[in-house]
Rosetta silent file (secondary structure, phi, psi, omega in degrees, C-alpha in Angstrom):
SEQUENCE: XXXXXXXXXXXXXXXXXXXXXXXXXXXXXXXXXXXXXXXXXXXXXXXXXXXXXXXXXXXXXXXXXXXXXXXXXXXXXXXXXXXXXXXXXXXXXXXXXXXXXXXXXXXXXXXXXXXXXXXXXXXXXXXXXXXXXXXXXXXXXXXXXXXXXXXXXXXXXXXXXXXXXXXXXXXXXXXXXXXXXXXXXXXXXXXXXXXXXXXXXXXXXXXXXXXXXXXXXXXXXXXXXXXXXXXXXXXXXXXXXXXXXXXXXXXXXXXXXXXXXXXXXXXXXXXXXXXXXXXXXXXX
SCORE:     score description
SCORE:     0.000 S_00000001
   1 L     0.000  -32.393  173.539  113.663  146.804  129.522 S_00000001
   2 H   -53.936  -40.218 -167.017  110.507  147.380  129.541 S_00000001
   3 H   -81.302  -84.002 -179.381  109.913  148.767  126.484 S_00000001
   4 H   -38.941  -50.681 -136.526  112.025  146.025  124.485 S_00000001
   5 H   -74.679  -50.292 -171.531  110.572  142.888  126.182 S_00000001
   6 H   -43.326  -71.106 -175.338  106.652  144.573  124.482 S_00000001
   7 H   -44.653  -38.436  159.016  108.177  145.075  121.176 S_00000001
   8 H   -52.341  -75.535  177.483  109.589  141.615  121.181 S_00000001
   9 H   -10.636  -66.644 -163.443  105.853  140.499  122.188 S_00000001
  10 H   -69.728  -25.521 -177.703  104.317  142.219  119.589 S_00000001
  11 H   -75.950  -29.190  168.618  107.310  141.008  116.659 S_00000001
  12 H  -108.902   -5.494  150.270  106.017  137.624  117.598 S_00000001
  13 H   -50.350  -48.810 -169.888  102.629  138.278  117.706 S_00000001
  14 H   -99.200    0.513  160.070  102.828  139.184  113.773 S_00000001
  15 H   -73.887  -30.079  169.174  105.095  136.399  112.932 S_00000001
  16 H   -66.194  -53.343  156.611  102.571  134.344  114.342 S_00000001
  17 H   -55.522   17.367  172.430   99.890  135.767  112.755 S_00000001
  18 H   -96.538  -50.284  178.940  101.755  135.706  109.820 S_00000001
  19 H   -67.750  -32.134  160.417  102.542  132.176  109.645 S_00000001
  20 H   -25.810  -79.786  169.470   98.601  131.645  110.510 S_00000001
  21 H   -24.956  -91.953 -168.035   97.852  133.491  107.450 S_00000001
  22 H   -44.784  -23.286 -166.333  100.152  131.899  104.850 S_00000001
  23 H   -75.700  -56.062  160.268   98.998  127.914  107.068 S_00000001
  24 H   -45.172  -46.397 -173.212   95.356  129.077  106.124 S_00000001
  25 H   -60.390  -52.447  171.649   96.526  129.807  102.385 S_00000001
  26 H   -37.520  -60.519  169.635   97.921  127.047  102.152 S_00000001
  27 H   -58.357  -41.431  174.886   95.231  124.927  103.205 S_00000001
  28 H   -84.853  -21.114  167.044   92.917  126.555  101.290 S_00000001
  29 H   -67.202  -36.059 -160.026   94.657  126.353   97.854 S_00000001
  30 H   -67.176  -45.076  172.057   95.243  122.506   98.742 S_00000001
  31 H   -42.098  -52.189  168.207   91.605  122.085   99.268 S_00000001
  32 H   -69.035  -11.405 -179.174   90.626  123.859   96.305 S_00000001
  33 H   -80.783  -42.639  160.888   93.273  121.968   94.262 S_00000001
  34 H   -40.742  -70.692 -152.953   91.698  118.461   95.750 S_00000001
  35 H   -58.162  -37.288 -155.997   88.008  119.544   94.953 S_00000001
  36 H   -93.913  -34.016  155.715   88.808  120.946   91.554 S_00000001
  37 H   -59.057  -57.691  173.692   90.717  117.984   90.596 S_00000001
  38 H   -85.210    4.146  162.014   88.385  115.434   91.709 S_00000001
  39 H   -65.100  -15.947 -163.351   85.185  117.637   90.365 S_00000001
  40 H   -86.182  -19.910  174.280   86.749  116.372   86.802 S_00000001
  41 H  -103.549  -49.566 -177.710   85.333  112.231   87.856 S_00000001
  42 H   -39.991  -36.746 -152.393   82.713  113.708   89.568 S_00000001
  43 L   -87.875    8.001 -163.360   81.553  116.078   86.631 S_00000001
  44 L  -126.396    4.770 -176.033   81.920  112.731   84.175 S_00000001
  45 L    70.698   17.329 -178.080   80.150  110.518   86.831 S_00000001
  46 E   -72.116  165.224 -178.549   82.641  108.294   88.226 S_00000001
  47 E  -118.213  148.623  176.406   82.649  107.678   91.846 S_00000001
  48 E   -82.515  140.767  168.036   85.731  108.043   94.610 S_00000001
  49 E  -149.076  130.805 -172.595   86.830  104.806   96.437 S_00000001
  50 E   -87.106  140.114 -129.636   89.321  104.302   98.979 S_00000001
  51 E   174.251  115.705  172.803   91.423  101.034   98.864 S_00000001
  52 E   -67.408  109.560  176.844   93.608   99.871  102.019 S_00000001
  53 L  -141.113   52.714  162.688   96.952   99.047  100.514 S_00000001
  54 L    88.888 -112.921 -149.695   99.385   98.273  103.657 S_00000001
  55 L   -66.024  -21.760  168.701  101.286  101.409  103.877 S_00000001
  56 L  -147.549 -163.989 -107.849   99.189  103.634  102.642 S_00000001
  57 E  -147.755  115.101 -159.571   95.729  104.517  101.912 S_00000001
  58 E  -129.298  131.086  176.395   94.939  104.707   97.792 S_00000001
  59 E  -108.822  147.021  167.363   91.931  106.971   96.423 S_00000001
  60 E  -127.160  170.988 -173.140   90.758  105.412   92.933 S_00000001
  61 E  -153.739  129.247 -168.467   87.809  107.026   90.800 S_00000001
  62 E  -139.179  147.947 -170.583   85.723  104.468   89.225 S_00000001
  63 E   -87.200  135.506  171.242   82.481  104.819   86.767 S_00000001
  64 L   -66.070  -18.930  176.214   79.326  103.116   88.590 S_00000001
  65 L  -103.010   -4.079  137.303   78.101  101.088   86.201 S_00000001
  66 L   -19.737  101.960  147.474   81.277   98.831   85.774 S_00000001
  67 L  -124.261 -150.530 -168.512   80.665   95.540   86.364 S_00000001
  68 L   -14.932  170.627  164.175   81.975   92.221   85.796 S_00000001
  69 L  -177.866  162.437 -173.334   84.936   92.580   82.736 S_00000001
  70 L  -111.346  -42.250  155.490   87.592   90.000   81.805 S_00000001
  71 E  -113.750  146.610 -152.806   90.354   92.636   81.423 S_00000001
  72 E  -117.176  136.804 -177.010   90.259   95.542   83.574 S_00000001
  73 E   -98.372  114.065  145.691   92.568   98.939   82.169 S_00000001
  74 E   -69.552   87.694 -179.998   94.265  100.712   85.018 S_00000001
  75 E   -54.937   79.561 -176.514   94.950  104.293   84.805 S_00000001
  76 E   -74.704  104.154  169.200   98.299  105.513   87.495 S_00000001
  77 L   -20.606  151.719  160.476   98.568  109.257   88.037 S_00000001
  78 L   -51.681 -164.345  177.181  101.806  111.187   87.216 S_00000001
  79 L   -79.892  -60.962  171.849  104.257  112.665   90.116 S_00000001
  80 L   105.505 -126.132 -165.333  101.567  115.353   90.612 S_00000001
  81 L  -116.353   62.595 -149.955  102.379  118.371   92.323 S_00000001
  82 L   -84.771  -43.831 -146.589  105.667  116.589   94.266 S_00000001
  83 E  -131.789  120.290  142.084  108.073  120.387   94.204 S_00000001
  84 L   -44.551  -90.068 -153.028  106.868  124.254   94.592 S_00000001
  85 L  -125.159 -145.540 -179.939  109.334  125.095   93.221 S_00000001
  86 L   -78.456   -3.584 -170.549  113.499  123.697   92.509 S_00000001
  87 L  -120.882   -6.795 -163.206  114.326  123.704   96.309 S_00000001
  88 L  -142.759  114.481  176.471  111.061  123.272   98.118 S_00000001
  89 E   -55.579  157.027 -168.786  108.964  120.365   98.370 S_00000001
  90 L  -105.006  128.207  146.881  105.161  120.693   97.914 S_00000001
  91 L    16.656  -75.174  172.694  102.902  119.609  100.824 S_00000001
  92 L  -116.897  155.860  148.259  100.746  117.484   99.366 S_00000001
  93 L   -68.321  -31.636 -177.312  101.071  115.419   95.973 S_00000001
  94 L   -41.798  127.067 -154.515   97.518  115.920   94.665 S_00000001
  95 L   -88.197  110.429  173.552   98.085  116.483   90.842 S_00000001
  96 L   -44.892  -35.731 -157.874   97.102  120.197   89.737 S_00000001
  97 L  -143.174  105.341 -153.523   96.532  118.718   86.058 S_00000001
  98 L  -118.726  121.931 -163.038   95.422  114.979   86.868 S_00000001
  99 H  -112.174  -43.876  167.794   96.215  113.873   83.125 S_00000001
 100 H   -48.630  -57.923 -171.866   95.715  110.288   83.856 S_00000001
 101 H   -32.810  -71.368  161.821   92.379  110.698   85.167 S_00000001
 102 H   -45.114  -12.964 -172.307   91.511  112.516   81.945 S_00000001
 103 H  -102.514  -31.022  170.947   93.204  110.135   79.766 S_00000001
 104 L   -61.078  -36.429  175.366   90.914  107.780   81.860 S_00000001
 105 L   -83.894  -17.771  164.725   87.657  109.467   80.841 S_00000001
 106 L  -103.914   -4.815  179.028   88.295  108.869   77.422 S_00000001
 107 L   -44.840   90.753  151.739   89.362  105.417   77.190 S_00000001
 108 L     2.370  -43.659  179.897   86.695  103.660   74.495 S_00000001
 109 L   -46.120  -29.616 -165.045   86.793  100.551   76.563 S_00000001
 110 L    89.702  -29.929 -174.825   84.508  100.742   78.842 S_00000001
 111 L  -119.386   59.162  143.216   86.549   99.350   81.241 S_00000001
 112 E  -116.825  175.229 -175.427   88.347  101.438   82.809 S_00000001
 113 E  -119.396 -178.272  176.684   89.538  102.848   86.359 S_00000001
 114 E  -144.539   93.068  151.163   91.780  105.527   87.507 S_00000001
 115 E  -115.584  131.084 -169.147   94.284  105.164   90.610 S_00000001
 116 L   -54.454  179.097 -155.708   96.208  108.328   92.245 S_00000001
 117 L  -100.740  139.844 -173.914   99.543  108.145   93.541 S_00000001
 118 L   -50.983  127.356  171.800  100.271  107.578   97.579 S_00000001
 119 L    90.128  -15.188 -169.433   98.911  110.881   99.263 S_00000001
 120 L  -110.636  130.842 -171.648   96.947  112.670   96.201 S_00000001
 121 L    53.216   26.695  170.193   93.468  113.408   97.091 S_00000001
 122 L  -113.494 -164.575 -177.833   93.421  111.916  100.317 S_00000001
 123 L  -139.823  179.932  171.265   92.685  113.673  103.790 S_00000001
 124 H    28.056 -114.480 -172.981   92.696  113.311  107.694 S_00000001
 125 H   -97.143    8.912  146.085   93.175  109.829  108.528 S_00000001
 126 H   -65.372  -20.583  178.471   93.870  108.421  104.797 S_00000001
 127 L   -54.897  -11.343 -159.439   97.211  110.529  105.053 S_00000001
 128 L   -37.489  136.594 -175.402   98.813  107.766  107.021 S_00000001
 129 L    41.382   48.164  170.159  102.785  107.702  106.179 S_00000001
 130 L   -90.734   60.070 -159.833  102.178  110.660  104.133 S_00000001
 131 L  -102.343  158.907 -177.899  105.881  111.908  104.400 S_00000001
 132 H   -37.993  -48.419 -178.334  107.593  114.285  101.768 S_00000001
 133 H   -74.731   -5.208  171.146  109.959  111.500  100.255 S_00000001
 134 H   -60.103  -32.167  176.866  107.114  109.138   98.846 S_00000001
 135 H  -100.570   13.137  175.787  106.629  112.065   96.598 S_00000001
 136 L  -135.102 -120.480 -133.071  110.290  113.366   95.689 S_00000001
 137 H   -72.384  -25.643 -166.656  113.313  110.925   95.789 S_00000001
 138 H   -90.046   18.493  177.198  111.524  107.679   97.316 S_00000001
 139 H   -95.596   21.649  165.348  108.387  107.783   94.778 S_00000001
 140 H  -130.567   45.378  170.437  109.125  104.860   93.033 S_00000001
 141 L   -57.955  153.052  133.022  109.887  103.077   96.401 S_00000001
 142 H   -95.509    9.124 -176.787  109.233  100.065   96.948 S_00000001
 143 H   -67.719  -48.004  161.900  107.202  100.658   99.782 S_00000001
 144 H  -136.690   53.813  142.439  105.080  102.239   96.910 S_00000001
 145 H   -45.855  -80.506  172.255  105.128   99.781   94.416 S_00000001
 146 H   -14.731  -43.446 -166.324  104.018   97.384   97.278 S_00000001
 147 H   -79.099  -35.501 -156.795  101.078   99.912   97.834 S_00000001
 148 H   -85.830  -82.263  173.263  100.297  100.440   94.202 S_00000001
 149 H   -71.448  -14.059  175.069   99.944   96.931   93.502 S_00000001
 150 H   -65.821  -29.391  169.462   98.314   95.659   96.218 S_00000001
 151 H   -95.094    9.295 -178.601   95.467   98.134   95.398 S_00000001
 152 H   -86.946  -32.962  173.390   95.580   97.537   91.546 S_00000001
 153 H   -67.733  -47.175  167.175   94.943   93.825   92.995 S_00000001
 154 H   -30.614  -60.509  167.760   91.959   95.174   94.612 S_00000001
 155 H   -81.956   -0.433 -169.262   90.346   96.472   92.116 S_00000001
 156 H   -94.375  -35.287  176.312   91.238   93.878   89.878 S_00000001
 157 H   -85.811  -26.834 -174.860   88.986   91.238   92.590 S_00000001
 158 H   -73.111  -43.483 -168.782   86.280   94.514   92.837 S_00000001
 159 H   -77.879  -38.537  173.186   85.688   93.669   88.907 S_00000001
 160 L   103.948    4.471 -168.310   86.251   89.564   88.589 S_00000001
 161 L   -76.352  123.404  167.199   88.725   90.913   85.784 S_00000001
 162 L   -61.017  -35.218 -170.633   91.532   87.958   84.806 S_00000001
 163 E  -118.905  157.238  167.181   93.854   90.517   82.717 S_00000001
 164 E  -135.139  127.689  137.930   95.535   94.192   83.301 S_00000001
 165 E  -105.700  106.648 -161.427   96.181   96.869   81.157 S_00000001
 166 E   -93.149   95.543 -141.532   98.309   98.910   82.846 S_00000001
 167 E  -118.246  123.039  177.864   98.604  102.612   81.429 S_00000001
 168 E  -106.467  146.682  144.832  100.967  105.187   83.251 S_00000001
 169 E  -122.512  137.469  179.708  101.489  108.574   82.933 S_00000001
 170 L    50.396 -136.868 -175.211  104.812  110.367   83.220 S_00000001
 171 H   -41.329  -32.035 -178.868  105.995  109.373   87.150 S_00000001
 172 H   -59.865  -37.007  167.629  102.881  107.073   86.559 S_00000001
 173 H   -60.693  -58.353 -163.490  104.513  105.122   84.000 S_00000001
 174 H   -62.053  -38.102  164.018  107.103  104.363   85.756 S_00000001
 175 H   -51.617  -65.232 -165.779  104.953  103.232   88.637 S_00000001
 176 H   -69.675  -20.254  172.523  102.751  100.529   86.297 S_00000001
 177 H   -66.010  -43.848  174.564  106.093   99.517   84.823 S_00000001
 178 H   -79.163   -7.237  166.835  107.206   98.094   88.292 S_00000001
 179 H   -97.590  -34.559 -179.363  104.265   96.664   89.030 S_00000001
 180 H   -55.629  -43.578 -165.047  103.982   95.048   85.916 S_00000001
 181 L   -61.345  -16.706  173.501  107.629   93.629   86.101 S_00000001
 182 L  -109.728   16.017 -174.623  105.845   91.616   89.485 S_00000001
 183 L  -127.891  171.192 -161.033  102.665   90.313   88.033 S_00000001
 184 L  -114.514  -11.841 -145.614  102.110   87.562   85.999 S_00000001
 185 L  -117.551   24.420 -163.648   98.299   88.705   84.853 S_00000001
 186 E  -102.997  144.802  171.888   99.160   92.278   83.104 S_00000001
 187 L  -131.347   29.450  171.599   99.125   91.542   78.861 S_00000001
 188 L   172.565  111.877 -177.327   99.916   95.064   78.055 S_00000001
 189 E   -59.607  105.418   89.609  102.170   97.889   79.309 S_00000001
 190 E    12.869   91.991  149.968  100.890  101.458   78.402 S_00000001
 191 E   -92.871  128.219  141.090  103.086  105.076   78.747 S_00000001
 192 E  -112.133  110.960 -174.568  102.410  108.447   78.271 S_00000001
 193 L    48.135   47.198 -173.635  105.499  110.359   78.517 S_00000001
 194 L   -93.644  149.026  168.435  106.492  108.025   80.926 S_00000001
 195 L   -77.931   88.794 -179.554  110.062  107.902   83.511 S_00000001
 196 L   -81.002  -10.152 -162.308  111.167  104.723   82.209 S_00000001
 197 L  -155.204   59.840  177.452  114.715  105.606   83.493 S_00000001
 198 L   -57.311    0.539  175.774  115.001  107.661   86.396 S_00000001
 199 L  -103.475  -13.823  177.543  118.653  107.429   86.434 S_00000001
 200 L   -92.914  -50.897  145.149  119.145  108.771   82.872 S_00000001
 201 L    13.548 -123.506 -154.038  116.146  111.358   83.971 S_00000001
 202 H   -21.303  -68.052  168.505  118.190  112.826   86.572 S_00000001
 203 H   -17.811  -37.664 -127.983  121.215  112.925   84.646 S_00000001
 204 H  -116.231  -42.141  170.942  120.278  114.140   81.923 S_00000001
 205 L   -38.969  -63.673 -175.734  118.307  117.030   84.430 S_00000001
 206 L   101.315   46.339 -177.099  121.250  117.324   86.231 S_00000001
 207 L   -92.392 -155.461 -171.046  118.493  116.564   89.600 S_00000001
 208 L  -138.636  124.509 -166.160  119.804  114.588   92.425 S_00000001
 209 L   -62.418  153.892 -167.878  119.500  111.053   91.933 S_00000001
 210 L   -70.554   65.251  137.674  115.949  109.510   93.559 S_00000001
 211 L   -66.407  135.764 -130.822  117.455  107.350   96.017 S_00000001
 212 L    67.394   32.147  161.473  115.537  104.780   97.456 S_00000001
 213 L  -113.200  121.074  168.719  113.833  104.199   94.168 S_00000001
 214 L   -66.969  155.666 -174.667  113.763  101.340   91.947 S_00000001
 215 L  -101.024   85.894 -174.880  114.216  101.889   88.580 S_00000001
 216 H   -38.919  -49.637  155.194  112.162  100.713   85.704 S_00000001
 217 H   -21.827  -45.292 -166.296  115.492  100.028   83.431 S_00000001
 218 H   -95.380  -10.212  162.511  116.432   97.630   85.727 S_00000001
 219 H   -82.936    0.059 -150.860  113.668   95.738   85.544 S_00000001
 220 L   -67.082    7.446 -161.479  114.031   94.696   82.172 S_00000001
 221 L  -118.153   -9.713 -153.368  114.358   91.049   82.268 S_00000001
 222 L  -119.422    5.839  179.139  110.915   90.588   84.303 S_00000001
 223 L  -147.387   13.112 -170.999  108.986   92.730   81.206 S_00000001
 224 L   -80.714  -52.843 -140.126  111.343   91.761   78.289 S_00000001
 225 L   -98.642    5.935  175.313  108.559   88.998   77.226 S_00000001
 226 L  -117.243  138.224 -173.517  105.333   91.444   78.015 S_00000001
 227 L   -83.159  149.549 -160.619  104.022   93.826   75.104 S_00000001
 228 E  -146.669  147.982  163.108  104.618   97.668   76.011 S_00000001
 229 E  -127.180  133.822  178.473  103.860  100.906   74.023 S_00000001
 230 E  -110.640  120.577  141.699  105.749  103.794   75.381 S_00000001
 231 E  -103.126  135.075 -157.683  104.123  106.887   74.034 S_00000001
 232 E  -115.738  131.355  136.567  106.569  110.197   73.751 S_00000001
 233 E   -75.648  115.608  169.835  106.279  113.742   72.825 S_00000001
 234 L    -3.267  -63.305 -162.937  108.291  114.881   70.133 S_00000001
 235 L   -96.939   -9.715  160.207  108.518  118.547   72.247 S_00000001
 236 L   -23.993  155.219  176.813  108.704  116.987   75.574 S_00000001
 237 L  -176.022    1.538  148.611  111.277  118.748   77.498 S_00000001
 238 L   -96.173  -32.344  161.472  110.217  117.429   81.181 S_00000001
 239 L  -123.004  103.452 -173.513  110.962  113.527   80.009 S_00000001
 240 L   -78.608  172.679 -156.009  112.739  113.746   76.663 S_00000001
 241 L   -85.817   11.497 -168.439  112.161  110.732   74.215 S_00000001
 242 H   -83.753  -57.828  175.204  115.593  109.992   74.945 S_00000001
 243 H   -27.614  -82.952  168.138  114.439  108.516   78.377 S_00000001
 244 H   -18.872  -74.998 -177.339  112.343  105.985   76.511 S_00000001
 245 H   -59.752  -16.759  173.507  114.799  105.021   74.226 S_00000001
 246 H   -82.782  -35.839 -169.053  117.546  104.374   77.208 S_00000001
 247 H   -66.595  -41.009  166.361  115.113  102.256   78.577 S_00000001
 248 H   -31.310  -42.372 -175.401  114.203  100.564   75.301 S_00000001
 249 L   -72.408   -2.188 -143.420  118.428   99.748   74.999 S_00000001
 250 L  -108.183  -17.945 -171.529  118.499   97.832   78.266 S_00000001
 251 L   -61.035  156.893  170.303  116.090   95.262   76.038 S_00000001
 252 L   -88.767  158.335  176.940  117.071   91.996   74.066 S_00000001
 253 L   -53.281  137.607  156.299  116.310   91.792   70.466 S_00000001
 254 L   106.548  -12.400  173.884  112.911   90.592   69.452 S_00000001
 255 L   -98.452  171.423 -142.497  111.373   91.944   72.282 S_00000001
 256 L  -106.119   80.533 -174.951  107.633   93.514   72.011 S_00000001
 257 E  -124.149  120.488 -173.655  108.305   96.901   72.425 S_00000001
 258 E  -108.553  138.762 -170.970  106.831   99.640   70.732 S_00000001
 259 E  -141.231  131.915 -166.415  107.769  103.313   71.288 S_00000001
 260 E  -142.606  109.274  162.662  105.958  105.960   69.601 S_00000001
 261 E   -85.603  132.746  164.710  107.093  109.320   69.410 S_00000001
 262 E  -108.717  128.238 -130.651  104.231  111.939   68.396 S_00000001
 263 L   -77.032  -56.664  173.086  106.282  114.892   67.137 S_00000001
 264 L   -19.930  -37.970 -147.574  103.595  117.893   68.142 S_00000001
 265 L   -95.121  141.687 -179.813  102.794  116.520   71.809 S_00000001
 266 L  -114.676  157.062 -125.491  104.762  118.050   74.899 S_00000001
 267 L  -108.976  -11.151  167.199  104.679  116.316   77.901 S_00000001
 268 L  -110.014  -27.986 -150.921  100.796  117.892   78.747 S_00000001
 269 L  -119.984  103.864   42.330   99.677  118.885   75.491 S_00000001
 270 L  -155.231   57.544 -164.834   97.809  116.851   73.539 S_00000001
 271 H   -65.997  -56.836  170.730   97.426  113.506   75.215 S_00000001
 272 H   -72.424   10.310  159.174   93.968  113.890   75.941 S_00000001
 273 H   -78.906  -76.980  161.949   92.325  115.173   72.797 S_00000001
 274 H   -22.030  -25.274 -167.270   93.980  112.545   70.939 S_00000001
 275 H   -57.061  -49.543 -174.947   93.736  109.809   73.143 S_00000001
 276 H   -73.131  -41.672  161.281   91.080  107.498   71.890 S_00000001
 277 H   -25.453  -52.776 -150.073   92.829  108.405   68.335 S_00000001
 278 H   -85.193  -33.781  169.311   96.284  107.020   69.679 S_00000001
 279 H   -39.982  -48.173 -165.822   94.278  104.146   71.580 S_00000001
 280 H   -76.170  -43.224 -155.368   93.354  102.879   67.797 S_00000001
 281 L   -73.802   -7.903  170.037   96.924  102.669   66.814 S_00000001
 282 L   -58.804 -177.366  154.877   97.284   99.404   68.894 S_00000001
 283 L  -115.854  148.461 -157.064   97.213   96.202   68.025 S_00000001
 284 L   -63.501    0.000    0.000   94.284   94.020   69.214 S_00000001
């Protein structure tokens, strides 16, 4: 008896020190995935700023020598790093590849910001209501919509700016779309390889529909009279341009919607080379 009860001891000794181990790894890739993400505003000189927004806690990365502007451009992060893998949710949200950010750094304007997604790049006691489904089926909640605009309001009162341009990428679109569809000041809708249609998404995946998410599609009657560019990659194959175009159908004729596939570009590759190029293709 003797003998067994030690071996047990010791078999749970190394699972614990097992689980240590992998708890530490863990920690330490997320750290380095935070630092190494937000080294990319640092290394271009923007500054981090934290923005209260009800439910949760919002990090934004803003250039210092912004001031005053009369419309202010508003970058939203993708889904980020929401799944490990297909069955197992990831930890944190902080975006491995923060493509908004970068799409942020090149904007011509002058006047832009960049703000992450509930949970990506914040720590300790910004995590508040940092639970798994804001970033898999609930991330186009409205709890954070609610969050999303209230700190897009923020920053919109940090600048004195009267107008939004609201520019999404991928899960980000989809975000600035639903915020848009509640604001009266935005005068021009933005995508890159944006979920304009999370229910033809999933479908189309064959995922499990995002319930407890609003829907951008369904918004259509609160954005049919606001001008929108959806930009698509041809070669996409995580939101195919098909998405776009279901959303595009839910519209009435006549409204000011532009959708621009570029046939090369894949849903990472090559928004941000291109970007101030694709920027020019607007209309003033």
């Amino acid at each position: 008896m003797t003998s067994i009860y030690f071996i047990r001891v010791e078999h749970c000794v190394v699972y614990l020190l097992l689980a240590l181990l992998l708890s530490g790894c863990t920690a330490a890739g997320l750290n380095e995935r935070r630092a190494a993400s937000a080294s990319i505003a640092s290394d271009a000189g923007w500054q981090p700023i934290s923005l209260d927004a009800g439910a949760f806690v919002l990090k934004a990365f803003v250039p210092p020598e912004l001031g005053q502007v009369t419309t202010l451009t508003v970058y939203i992060e993708g889904d980020g790093l929401a799944w490990m893998n297909a069955s197992t949710p990831s930890l944190d949200p902080t975006p491995l590849n923060p493509v908004a950010l970068k799409l942020a750094l090149r904007d011509p304007s002058g006047a832009a910001v960049y703000l992450a997604r509930p949970c990506q790049f914040v720590m300790r006691q910004d995590q508040r209501n940092c639970q798994r489904k804001y970033w898999t089926n609930q991330r186009f909640s409205s709890d954070v919509i609610d969050a999303s605009d209230r700190a897009i309001e923020q920053l919109k009162q940090r600048y004195g700016a009267q107008r939004l341009v609201l520019v999404g990428y991928s899960g980000g679109g989809a975000v600035a779309s639903l915020v848009a569809a509640q604001r009266q000041d935005v005068e021009h809708l933005i995508t890159v390889a944006g979920n304009l249609d999370h229910q033809t998404w999933t479908q189309e995946k064959r995922l499990s529909p995002l319930k407890g998410s609003l829907n951008p599609a369904d918004a259509w009657r609160q954005l049919q009279s606001l001008a929108q560019t959806h930009f698509v990659g041809g070669q996409d194959t995580v939101i195919k341009p098909s998405i776009a175009h279901a959303y595009a159908a839910r519209f009435a004729p006549g409204a000011p919607l532009t959708i621009k596939v570029i046939p090369a570009f894949d849903h990472h590759c090559c928004w941000e080379a291109q970007w101030p190029q694709l920027l020019k293709q607007l209309a003033p």
